[in-house]
C-alpha positions in Angstrom: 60.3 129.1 88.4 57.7 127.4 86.4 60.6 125.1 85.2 60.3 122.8 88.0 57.0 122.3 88.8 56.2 119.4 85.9 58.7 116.8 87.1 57.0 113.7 85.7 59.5 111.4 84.4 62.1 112.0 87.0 61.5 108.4 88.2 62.3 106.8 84.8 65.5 108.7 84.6 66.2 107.3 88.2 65.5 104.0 87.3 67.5 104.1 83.6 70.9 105.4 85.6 70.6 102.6 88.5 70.2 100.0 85.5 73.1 101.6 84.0 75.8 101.2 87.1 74.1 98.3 88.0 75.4 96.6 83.9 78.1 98.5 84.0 79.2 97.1 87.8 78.2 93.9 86.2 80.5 94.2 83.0 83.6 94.6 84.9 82.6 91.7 87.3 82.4 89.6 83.9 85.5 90.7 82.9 87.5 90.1 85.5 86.2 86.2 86.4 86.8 85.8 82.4 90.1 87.2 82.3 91.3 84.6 85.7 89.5 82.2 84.2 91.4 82.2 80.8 94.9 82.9 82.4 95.9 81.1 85.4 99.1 82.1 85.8 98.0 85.5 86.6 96.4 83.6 90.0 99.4 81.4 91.2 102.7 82.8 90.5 104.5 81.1 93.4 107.5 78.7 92.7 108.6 75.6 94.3 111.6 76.2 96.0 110.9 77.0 99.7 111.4 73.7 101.7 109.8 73.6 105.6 112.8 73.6 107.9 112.7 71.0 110.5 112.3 73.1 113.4 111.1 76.8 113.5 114.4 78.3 116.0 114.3 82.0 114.3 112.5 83.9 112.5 114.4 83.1 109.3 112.9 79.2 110.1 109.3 80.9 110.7 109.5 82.6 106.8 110.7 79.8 105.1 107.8 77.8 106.9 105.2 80.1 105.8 107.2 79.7 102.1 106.8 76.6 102.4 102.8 76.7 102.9 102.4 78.8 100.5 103.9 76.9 97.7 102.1 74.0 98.0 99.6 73.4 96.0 96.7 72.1 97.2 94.4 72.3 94.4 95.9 70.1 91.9 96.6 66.6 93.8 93.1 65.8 95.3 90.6 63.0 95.0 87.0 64.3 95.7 86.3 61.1 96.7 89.1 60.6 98.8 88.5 64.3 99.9 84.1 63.5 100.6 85.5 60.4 102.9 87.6 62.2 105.2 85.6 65.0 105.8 82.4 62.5 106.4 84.8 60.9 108.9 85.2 63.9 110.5 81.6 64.6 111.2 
């Protein structure tokens, strides 16, 4: 078994394959913020029907609540300012 008693080099073959998943983990990483970034409709799909009922009674009232939250959009209607002013309040 003479075979495996020169192992010089087995570090750089170590070192080329953790390089390797570490571009390829980085490639699909890439991908995917570049392909959210270009489509945003594959983020936010929800429509804007659900309206909050007055009072949660049921659990019918409880889903169209959470509807409700979760078709408003939150991201497209504020002021940083007005946003930075409220939360210093806060504090």
């Amino acid at each position: 078994m003479r075979i495996f008693r020169n192992q010089q080099g087995f570090g750089h073959l170590v070192l080329f394959l953790g390089l390797a998943v570490l571009v390829a983990v980085s490639l699909v990483g890439y991908r995917v913020l570049k392909s959210t970034e270009t489509n945003p409709a594959a983020t936010s799909t929800v429509s804007k029907s659900a309206v909050a009922p007055s009072a949660i009674k049921n659990r019918a009232d409880l889903v169209q609540a959470s509807q409700a939250l979760d078709n408003t959009g939150i991201d497209g209607n504020v002021n940083p300012s007005q946003l930075d002013s409220d939360l210093n309040s806060l504090l």
